[in-house]
N, CA, C and O of each residue as an XYZ file, in Angstrom:
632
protein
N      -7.079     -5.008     11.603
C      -7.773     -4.242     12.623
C      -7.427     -4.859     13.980
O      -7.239     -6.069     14.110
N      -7.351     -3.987     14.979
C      -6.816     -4.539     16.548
C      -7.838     -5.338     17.059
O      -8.986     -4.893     17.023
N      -7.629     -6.390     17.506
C      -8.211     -7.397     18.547
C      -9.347     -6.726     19.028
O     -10.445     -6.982     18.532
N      -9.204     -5.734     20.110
C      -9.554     -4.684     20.252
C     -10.728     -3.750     20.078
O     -11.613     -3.341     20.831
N     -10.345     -3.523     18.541
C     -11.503     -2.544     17.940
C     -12.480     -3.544     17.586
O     -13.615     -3.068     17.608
N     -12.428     -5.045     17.193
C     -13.155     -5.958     16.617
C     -14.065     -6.352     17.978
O     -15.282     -6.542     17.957
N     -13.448     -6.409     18.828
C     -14.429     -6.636     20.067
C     -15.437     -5.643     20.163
O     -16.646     -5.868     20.213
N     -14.705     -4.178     20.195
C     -16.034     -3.132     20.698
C     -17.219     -2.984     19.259
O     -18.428     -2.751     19.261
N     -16.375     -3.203     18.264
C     -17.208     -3.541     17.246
C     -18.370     -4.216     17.605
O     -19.482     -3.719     17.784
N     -17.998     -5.520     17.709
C     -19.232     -6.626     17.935
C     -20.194     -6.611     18.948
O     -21.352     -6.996     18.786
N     -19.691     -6.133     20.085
C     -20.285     -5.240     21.085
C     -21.204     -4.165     20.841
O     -22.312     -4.264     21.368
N     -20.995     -3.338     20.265
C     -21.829     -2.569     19.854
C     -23.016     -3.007     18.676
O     -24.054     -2.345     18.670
N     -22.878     -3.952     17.838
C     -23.444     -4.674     17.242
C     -24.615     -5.141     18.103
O     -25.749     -4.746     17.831
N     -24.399     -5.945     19.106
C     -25.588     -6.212     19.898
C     -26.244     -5.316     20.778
O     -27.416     -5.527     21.088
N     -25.438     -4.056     21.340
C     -26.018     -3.411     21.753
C     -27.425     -2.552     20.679
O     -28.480     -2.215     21.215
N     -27.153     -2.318     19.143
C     -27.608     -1.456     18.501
C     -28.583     -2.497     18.362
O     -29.692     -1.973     18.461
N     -28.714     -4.218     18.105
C     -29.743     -4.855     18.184
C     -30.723     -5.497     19.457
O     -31.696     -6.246     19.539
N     -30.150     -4.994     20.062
C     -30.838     -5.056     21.195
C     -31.433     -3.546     21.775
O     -32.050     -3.564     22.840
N     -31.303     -2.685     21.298
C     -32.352     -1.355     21.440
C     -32.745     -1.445     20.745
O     -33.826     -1.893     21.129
N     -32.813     -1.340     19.234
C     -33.617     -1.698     17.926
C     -34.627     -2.703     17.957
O     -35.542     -2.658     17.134
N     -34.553     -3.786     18.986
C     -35.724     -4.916     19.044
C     -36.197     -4.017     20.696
O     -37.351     -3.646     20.911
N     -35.440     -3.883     21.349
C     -36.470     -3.560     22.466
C     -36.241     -4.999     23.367
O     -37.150     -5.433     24.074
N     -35.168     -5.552     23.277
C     -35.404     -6.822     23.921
C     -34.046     -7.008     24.839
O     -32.990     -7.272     24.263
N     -34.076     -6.901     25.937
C     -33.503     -6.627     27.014
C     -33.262     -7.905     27.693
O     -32.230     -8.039     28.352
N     -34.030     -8.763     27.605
C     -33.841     -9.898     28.661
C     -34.164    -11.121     27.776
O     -35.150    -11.063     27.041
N     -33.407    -12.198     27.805
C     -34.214    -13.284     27.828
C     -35.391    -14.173     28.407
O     -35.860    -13.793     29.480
N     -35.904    -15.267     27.848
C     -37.137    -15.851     28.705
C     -36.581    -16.233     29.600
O     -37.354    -16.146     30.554
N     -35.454    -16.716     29.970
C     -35.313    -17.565     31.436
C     -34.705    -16.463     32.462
O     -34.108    -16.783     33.490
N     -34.937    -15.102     32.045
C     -34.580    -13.857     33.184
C     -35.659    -13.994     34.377
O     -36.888    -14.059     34.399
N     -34.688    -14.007     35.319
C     -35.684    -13.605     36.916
C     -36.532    -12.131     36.288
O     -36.341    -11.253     35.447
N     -37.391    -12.465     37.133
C     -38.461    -11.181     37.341
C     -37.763    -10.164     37.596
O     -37.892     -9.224     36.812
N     -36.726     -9.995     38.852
C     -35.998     -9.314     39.733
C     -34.823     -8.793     38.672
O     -34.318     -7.692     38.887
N     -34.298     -9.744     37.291
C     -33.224     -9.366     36.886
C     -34.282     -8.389     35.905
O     -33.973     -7.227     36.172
N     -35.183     -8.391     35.081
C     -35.896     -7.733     34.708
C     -36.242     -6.703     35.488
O     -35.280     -5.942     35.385
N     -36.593     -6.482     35.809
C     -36.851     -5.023     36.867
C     -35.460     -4.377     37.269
O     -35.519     -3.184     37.567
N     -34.396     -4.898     37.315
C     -32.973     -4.153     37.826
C     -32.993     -3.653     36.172
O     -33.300     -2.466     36.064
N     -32.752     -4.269     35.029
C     -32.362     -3.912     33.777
C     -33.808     -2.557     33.030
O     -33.649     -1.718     32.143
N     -34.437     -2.711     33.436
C     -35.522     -1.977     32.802
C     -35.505     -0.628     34.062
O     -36.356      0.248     33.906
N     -34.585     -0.508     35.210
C     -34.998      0.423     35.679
C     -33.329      1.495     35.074
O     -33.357      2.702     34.835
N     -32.208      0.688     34.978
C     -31.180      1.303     34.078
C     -31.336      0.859     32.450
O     -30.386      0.584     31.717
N     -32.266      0.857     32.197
C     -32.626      0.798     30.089
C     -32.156      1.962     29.551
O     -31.250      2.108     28.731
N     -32.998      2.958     30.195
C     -32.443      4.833     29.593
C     -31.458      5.111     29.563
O     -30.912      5.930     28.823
N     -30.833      4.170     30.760
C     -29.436      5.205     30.808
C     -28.397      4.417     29.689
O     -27.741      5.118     28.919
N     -28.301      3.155     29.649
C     -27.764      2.297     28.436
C     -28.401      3.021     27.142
O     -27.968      3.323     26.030
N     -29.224      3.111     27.590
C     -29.368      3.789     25.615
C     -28.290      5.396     25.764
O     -27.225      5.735     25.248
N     -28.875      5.798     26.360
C     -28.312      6.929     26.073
C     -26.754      7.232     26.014
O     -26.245      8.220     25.486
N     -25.907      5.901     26.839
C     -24.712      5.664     26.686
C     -24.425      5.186     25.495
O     -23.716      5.703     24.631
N     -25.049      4.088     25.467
C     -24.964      4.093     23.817
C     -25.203      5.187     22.802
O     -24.615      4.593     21.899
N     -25.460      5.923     22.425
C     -25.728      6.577     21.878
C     -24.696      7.535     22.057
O     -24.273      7.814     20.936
N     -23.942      8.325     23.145
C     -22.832      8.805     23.214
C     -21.193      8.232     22.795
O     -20.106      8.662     22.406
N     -21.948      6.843     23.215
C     -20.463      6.423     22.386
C     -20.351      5.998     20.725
O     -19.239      5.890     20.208
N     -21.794      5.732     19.826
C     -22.269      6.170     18.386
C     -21.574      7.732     17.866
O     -20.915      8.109     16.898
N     -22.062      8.275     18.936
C     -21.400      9.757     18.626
C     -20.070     10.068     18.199
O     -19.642     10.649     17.202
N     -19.334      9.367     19.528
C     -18.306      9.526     19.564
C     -17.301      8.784     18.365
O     -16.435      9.230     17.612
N     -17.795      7.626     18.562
C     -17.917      6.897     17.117
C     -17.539      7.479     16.132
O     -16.338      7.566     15.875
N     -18.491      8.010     15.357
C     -18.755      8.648     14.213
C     -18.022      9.692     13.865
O     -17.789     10.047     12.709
N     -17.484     10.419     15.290
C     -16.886     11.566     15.206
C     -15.075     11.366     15.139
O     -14.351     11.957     14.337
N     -14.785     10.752     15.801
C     -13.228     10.081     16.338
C     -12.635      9.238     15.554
O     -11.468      9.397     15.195
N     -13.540      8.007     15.112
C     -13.417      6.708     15.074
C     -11.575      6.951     13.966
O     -10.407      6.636     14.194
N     -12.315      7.671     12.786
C     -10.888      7.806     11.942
C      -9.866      7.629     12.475
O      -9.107      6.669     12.341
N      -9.672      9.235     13.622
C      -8.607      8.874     13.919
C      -8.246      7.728     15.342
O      -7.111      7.259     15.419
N      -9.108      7.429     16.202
C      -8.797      6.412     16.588
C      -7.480      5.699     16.153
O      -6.274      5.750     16.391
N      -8.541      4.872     15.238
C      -7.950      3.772     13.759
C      -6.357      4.547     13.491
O      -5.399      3.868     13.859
N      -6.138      5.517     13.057
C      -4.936      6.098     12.828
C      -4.005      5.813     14.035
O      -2.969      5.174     13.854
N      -4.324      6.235     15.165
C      -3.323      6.208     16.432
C      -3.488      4.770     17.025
O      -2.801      4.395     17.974
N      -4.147      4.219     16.605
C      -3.775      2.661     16.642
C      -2.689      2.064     15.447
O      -1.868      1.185     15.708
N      -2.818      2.632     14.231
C      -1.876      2.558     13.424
C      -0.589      2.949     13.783
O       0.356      2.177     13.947
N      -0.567      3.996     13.886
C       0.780      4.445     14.638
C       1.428      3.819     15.731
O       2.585      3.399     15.686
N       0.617      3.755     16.793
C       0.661      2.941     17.867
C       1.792      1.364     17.793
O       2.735      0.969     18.479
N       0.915      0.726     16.341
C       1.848     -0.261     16.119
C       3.057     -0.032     15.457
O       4.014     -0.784     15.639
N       3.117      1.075     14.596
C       4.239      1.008     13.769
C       5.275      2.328     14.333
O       6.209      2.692     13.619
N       5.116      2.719     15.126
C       6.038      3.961     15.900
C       7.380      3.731     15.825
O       8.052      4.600     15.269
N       8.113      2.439     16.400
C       9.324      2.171     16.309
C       9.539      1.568     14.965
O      10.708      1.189     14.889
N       8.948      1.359     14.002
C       9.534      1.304     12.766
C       9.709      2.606     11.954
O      10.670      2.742     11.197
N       8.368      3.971     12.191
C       9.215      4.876     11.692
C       9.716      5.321     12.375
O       9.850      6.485     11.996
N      10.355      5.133     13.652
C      11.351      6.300     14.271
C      13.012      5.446     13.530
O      14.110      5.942     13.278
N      12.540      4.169     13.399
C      13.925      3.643     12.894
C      14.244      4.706     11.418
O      15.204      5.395     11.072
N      13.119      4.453     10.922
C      13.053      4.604      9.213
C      13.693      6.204      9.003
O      14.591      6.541      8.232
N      12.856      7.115     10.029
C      12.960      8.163     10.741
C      14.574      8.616     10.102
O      14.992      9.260      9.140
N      15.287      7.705     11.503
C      16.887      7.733     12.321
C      17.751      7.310     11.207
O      18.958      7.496     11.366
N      17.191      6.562      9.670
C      18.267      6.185      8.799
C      18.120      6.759      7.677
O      18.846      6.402      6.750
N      16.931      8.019      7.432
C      17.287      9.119      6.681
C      17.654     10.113      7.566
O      17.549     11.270      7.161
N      18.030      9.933      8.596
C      19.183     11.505      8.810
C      20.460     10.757      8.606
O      21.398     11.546      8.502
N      20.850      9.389      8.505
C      21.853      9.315      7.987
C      22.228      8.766      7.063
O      23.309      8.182      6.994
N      21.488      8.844      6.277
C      21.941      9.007      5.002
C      22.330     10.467      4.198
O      23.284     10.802      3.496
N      20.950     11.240      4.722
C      21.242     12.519      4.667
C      22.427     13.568      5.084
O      22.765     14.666      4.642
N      22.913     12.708      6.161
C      24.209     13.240      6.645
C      25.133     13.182      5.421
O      25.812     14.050      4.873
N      24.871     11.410      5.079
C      26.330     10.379      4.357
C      26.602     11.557      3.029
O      27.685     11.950      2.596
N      24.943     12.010      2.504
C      24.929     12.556      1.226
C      25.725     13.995      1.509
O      26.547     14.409      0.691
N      25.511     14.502      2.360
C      26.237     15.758      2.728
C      27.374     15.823      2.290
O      27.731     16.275      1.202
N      28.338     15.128      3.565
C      29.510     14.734      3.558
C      30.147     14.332      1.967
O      31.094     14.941      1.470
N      29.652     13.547      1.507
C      30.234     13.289      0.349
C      30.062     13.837     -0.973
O      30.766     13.601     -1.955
N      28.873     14.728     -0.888
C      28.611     15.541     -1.886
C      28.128     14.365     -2.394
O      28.835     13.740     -3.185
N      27.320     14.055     -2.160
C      26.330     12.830     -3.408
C      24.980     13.075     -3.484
O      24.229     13.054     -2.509
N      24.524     13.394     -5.048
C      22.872     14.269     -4.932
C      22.503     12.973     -5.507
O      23.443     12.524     -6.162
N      21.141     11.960     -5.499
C      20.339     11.227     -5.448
C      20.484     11.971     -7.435
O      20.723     13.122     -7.799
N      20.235     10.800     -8.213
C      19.581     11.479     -9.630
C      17.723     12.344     -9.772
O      17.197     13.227    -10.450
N      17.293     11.310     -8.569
C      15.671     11.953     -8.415
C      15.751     13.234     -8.199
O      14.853     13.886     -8.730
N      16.651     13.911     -7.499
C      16.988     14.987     -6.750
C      17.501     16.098     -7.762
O      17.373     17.269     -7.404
N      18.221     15.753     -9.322
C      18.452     16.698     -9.861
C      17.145     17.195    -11.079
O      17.381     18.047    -11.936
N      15.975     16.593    -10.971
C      14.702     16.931    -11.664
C      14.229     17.958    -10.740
O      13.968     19.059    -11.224
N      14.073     17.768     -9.462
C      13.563     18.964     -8.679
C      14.340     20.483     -8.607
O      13.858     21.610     -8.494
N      16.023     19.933     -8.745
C      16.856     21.214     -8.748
C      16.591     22.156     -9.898
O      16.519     23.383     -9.819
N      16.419     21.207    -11.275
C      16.430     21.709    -12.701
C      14.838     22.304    -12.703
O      14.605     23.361    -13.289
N      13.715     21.526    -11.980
C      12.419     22.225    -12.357
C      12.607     23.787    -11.437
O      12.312     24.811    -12.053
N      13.056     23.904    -10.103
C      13.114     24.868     -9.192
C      14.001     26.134    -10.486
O      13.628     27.282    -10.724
N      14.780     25.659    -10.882
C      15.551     26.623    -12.161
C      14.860     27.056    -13.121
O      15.302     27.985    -13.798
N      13.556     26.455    -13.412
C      13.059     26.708    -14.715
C      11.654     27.946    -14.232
O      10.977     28.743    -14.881
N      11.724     27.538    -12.728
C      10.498     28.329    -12.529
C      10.682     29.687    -12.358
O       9.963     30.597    -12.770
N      11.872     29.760    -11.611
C      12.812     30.944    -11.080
C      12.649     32.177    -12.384
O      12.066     33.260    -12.432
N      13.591     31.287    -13.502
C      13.840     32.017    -14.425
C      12.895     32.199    -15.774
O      12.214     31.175    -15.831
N      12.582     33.025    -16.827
C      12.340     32.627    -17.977
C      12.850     31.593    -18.967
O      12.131     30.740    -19.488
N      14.282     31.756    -19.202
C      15.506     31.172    -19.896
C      16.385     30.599    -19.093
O      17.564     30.788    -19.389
N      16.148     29.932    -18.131
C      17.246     29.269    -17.541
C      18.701     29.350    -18.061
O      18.802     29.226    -19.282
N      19.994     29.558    -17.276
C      21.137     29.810    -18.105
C      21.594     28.486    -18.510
O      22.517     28.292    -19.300
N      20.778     27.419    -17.826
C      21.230     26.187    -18.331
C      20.636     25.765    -19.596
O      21.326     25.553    -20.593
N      19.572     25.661    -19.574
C      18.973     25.381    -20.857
C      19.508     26.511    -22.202
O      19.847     26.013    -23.276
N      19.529     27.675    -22.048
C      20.421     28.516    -22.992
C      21.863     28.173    -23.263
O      22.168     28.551    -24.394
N      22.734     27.662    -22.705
C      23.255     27.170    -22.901
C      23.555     25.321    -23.330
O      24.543     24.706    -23.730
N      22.698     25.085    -23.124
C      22.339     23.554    -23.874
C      21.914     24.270    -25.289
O      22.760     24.254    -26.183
N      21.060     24.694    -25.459
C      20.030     25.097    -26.428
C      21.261     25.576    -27.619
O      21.204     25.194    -28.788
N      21.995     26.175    -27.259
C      23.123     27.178    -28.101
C      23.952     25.641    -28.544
O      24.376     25.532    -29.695
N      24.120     24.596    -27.629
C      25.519     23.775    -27.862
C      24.298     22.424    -28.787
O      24.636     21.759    -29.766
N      23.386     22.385    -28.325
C      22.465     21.147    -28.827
C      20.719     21.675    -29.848
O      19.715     22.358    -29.645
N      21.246     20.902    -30.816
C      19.915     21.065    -31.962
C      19.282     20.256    -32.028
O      18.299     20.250    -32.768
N      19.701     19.064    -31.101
C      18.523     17.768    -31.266
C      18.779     17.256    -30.153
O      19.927     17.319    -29.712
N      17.532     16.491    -29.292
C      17.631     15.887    -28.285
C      17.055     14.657    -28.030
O      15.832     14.686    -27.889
N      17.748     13.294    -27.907
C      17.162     11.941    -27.887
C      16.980     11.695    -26.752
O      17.749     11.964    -25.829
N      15.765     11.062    -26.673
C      15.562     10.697    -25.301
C      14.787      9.334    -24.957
O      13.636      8.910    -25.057
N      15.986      8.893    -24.514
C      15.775      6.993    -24.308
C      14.547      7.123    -23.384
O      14.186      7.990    -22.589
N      14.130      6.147    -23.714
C      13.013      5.143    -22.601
C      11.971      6.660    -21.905
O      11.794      7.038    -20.747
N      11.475      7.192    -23.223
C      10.408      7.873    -23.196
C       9.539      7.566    -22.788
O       8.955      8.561    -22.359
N       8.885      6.526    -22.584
C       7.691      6.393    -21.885
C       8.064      6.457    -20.447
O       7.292      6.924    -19.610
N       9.375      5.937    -20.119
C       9.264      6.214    -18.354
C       9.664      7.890    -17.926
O      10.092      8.448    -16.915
N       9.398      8.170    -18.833
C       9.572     10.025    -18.599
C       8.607     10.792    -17.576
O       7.562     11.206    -18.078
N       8.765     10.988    -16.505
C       8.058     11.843    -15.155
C       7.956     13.109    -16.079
O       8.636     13.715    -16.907
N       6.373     13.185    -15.300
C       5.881     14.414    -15.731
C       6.775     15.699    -15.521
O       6.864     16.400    -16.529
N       7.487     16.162    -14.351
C       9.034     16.693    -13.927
C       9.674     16.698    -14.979
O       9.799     17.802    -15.509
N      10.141     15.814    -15.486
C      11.453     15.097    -16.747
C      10.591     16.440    -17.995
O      10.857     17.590    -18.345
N       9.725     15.639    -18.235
C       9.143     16.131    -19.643
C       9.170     18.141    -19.122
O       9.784     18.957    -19.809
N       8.626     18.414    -18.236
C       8.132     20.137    -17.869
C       9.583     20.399    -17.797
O       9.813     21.428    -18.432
N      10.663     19.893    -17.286
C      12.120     20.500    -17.147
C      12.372     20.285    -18.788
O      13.510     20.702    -19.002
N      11.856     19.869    -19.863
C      12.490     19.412    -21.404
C      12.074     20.399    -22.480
O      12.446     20.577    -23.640
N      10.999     21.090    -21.544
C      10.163     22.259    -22.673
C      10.891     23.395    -22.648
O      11.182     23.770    -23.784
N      11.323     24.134    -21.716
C      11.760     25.184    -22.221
C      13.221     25.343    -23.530
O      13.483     26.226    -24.348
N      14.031     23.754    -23.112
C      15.007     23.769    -24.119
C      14.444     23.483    -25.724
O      14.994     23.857    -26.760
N      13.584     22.956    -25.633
C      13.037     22.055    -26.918
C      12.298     23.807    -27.472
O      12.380     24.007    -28.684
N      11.658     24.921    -26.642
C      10.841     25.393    -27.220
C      12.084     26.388    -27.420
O      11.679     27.353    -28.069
N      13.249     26.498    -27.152
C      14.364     27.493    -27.648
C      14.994     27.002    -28.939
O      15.313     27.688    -29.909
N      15.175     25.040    -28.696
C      15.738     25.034    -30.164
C      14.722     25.611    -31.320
O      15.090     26.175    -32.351
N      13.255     25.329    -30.894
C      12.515     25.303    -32.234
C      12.475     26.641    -32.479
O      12.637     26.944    -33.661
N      12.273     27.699    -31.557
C      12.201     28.868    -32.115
C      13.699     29.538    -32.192
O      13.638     30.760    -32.327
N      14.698     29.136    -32.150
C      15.778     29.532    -33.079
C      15.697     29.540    -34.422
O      14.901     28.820    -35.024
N      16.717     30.559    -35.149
C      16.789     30.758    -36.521
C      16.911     29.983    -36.853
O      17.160     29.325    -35.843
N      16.983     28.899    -38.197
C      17.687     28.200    -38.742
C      18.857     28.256    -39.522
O      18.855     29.073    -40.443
N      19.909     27.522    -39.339
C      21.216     27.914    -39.890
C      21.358     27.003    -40.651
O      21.421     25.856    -40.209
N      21.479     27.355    -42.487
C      21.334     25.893    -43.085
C      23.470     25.868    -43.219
O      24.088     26.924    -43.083
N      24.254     24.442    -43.500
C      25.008     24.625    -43.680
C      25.659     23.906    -45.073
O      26.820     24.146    -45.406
């Protein structure tokens, strides 16, 4: 948390205990400083209380654009080195492997029978699949429509 916010924090801390007790001055206050503070009391509360408001209402994002605030030039870097990579991938025709689960699910939704999976399905009757447990929910929903073509194919005994 910013330097900053921890100050107005604590600040406000005494302000909320010091309207809550009602206690404005210490014993060794002049008479005179007592009478200046008790003739602006209302208006401190009521400032207080606008900035509670405001508080309550803002504060989130505050906190957020202070976040940002600090980290701006790290994502504008982070930003500036996926457009080039994105470029690099262009240029070279290079698709990320993460990238071909989204192509294959976008295919499966499109179509009933995907022509890919019909054609897997026609060339393949069994399908192994290593290191099943690290299988994305993606992985497995792109695996059903082939698996539910082999099973409901005829059987061909030979």
């Amino acid at each position: 948390m910013p330097k900053e916010t921890l100050v107005l924090l604590s600040l406000i801390a005494i302000y909320k205990k010091t309207i809550n007790e009602d206690k404005w001055t210490s014993a060794s206050c002049s008479a005179a400083d007592k009478n200046s503070i008790a003739t602006i009391k209302d208006e401190l509360i009521t400032d207080y209380n606008e900035i509670q408001n405001i508080l309550e209402k803002d504060y989130d994002e505050y906190l957020l654009s202070q976040l940002v605030g600090r980290n701006i030039y790290l994502m504008a870097i982070l930003s500036e080195i996926e457009k080039v990579m994105e470029e690099f991938r262009q240029n070279e025709n290079i698709v990320h492997i993460s990238e071909f689960n989204k192509r294959i699910a976008a295919i499966v939704q499109r179509e009933a029978i995907p022509y890919i999976y019909e054609r897997i399905g026609e060339r393949y009757r069994h399908f192994l699949i290593d290191e099943f447990q690290d299988t994305s929910l993606l992985q497995w929903q792109n695996m059903i429509p082939p698996c539910w073509k082999i099973l409901l194919a005829p059987t061909i005994s030979t």
